[in-house]
ROSEKOL-477054 format. One record per residue (C-alpha): residue number from 0; residue in one letter; x, y, z. Coordinates in steps of 0.001 Angstrom, whole numbers, plus 500000, padded with zeros to 6 digits. Layout:
REM residues N
<node><num>NUM</num><residuo>A</residuo><u>X</u><v>Y</v><w>Z</w></node>
...
END
This chain:
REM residues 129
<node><num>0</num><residuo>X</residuo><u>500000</u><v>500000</v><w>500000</w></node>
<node><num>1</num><residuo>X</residuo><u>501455</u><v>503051</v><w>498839</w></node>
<node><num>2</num><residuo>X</residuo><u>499606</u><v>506718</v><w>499819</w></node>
<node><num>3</num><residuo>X</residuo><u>500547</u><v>508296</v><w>497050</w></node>
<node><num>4</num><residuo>X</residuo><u>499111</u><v>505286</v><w>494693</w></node>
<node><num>5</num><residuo>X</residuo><u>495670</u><v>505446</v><w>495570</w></node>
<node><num>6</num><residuo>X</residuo><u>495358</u><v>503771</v><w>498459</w></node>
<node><num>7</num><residuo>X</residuo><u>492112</u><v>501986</v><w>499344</w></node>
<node><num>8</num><residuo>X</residuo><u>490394</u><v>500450</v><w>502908</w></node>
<node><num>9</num><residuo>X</residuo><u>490851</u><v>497215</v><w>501097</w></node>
<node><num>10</num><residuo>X</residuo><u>494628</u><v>497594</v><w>500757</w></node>
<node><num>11</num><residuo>X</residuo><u>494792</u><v>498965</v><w>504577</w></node>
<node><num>12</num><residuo>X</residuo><u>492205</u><v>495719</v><w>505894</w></node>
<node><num>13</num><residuo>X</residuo><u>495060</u><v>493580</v><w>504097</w></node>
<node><num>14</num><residuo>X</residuo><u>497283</u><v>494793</v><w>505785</w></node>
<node><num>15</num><residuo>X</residuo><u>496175</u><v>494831</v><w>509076</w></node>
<node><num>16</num><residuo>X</residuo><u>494836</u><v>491544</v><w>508972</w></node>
<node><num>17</num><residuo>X</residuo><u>497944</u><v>489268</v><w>507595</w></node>
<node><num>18</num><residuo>X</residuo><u>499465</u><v>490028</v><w>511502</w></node>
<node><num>19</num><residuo>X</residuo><u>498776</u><v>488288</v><w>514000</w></node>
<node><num>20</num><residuo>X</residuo><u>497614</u><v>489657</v><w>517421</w></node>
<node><num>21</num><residuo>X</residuo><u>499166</u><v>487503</v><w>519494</w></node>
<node><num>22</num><residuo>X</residuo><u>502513</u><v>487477</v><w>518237</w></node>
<node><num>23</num><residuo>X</residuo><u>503613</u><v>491120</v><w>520018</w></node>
<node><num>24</num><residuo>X</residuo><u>502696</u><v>495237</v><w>519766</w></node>
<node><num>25</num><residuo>X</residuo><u>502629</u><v>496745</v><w>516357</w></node>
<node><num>26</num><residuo>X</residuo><u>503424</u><v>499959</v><w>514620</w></node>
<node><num>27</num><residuo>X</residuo><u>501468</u><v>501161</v><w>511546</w></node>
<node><num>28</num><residuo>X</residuo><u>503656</u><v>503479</v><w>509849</w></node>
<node><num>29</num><residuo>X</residuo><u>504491</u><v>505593</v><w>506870</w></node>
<node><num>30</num><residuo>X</residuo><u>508060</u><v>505870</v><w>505048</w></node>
<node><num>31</num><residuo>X</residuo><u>508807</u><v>509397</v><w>503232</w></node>
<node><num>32</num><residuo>X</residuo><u>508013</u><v>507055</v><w>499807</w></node>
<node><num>33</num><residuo>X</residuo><u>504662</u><v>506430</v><w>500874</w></node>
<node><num>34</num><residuo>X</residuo><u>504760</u><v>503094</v><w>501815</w></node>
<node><num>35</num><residuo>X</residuo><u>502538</u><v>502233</v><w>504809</w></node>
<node><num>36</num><residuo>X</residuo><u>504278</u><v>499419</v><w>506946</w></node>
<node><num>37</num><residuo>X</residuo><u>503310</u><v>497555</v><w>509753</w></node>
<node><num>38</num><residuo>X</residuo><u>506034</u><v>496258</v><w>511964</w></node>
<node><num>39</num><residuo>X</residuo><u>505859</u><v>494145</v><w>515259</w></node>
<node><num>40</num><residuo>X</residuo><u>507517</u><v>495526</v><w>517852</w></node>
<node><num>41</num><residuo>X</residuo><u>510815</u><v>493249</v><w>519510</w></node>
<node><num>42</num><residuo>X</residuo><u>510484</u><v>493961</v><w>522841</w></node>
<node><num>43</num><residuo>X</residuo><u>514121</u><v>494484</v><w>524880</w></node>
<node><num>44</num><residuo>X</residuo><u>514070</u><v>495796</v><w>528399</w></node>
<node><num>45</num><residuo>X</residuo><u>516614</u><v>498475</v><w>528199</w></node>
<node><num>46</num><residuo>X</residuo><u>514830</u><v>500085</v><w>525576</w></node>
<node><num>47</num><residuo>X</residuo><u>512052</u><v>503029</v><w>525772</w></node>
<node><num>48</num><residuo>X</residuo><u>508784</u><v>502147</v><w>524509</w></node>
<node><num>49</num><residuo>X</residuo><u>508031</u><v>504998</v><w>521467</w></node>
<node><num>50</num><residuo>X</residuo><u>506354</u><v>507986</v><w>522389</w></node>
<node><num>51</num><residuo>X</residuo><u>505400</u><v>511571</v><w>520428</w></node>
<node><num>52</num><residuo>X</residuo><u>509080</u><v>512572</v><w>521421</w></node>
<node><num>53</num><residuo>X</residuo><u>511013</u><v>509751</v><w>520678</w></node>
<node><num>54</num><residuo>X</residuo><u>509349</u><v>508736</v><w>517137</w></node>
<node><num>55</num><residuo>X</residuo><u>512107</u><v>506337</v><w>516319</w></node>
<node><num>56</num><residuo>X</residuo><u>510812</u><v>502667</v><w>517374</w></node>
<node><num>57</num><residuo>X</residuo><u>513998</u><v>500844</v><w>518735</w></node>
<node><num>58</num><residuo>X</residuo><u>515367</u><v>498147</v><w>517060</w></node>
<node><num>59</num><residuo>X</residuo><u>513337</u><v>498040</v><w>513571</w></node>
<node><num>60</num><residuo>X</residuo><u>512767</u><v>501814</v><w>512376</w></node>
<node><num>61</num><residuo>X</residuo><u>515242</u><v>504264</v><w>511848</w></node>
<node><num>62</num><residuo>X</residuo><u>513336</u><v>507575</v><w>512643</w></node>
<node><num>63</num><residuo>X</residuo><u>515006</u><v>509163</v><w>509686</w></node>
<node><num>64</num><residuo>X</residuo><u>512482</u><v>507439</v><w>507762</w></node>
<node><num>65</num><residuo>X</residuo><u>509202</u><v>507969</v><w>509479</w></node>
<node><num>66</num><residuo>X</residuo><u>506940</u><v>510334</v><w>508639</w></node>
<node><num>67</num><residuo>X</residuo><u>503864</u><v>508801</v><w>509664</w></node>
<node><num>68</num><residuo>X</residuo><u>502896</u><v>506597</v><w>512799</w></node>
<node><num>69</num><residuo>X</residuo><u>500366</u><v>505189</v><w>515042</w></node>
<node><num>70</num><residuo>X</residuo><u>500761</u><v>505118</v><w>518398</w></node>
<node><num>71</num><residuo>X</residuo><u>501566</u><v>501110</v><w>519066</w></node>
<node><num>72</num><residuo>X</residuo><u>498874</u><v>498862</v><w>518700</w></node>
<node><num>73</num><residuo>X</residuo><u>499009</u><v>496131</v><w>521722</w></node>
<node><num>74</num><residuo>X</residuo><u>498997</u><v>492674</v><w>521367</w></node>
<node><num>75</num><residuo>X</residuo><u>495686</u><v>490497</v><w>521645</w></node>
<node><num>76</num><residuo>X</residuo><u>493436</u><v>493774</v><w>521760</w></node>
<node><num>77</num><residuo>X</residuo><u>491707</u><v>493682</v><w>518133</w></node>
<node><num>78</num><residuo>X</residuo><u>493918</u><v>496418</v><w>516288</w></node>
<node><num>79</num><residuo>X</residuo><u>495798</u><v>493531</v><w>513984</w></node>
<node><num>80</num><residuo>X</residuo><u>495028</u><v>489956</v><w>512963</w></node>
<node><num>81</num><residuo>X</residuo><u>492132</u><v>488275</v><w>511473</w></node>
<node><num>82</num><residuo>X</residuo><u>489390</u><v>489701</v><w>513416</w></node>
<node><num>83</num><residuo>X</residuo><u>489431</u><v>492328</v><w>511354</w></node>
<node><num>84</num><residuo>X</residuo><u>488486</u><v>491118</v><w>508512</w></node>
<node><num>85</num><residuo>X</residuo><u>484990</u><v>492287</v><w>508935</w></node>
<node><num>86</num><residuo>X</residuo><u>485522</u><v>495380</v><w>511355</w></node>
<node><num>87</num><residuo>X</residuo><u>484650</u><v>498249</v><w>508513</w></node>
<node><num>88</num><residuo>X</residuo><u>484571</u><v>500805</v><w>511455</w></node>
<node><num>89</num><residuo>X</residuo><u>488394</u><v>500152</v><w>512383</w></node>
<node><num>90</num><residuo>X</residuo><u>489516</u><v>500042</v><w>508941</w></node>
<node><num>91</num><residuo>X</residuo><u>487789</u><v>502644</v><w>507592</w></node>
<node><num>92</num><residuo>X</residuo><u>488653</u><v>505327</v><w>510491</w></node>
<node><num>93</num><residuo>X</residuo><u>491691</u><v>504205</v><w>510956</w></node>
<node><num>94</num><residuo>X</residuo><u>492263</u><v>504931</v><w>506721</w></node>
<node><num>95</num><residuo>X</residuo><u>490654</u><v>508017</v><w>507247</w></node>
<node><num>96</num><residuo>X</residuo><u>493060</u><v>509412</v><w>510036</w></node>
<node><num>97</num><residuo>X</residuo><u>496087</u><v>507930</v><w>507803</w></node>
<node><num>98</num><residuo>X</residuo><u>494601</u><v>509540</v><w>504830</w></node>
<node><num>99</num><residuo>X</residuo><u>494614</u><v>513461</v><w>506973</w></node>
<node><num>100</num><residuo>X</residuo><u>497844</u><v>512890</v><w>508589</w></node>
<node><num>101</num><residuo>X</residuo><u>499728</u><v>511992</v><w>505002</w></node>
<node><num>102</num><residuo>X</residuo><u>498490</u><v>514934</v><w>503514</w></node>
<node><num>103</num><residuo>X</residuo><u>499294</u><v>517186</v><w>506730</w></node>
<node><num>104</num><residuo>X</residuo><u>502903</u><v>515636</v><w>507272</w></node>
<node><num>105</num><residuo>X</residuo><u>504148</u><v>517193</v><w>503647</w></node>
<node><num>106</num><residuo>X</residuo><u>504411</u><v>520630</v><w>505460</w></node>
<node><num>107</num><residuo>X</residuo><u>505983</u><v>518993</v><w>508543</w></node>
<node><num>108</num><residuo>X</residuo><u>509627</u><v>517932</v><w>508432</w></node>
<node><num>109</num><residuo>X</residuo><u>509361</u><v>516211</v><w>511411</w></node>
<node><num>110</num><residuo>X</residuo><u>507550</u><v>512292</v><w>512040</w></node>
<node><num>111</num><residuo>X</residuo><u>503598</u><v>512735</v><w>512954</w></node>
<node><num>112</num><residuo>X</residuo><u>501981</u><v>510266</v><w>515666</w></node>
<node><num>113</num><residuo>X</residuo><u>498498</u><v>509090</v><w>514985</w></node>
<node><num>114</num><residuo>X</residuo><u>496939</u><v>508794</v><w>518370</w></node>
<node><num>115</num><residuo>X</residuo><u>494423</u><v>505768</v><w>518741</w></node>
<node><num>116</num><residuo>X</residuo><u>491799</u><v>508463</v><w>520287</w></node>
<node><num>117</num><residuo>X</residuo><u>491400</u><v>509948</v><w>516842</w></node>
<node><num>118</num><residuo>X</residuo><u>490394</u><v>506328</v><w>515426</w></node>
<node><num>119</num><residuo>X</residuo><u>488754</u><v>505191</v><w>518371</w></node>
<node><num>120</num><residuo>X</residuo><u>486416</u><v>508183</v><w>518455</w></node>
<node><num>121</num><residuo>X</residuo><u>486211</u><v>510134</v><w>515310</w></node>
<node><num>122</num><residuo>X</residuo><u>484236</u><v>513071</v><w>516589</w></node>
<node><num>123</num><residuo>X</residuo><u>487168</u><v>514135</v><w>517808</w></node>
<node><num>124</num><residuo>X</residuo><u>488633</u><v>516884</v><w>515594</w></node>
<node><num>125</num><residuo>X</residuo><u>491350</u><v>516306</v><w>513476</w></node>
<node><num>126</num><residuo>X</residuo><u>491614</u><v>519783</v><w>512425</w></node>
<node><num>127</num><residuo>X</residuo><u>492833</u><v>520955</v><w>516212</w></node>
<node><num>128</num><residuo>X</residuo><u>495750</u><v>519220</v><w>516207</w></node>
END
């Protein structure tokens, strides 16, 4: 899935559902090409989970070529796997949120976190961010 090839929900629910839930946290994420990634997380002690200041997830994604992420998904909660193959409400809002915050990162040199409140509950404004 690439955003700058027409991306579709379809593409995004593909995705999401070839991980499995079980198997760790994930991170959803956007390269500076476009491509939208999802990574599981290798968890080692020493290391800082990722937050809004620290965009760089340790061990699998340089920060240098992040432009996009989602706050991690945790494991065995519903955000990956095959659950979601029928979960249009998921998919579609989280595809919308990914959708703003591409478009809104080109003017911002500097990685973009998706919180999981703005796909959780989309009446919250995206615009006030």
């Amino acid at each position: 899935m690439n955003m700058d090839q027409n991306p579709t929900v379809e593409q995004l629910r593909s995705l999401l559902v070839s991980a499995d839930d079980w198997a760790g946290n994930h991170v959803l994420w956007i390269n500076h090409a476009g491509e939208v990634l999802l990574t599981r997380l290798t968890r080692v002690p020493a290391m800082p989970r990722p937050t809004w200041e620290t965009p760089t997830i340790p061990g699998t994604i340089a920060d240098a070529d992040v432009r996009v992420f989602c706050e991690e998904f945790p494991a065995g909660l519903g955000y990956v796997g095959s659950e979601l193959a029928t979960d249009d409400a998921w998919t579609s809002g989280l595809f919308r949120v990914l959708i703003w915050a591409w478009i809104h990162s080109a003017a911002n040199p500097s990685p973009q976190g998706i919180d999981l409140e703005e796909v959780l509950h989309p009446s919250l404004s995206l615009e006030s961010r």
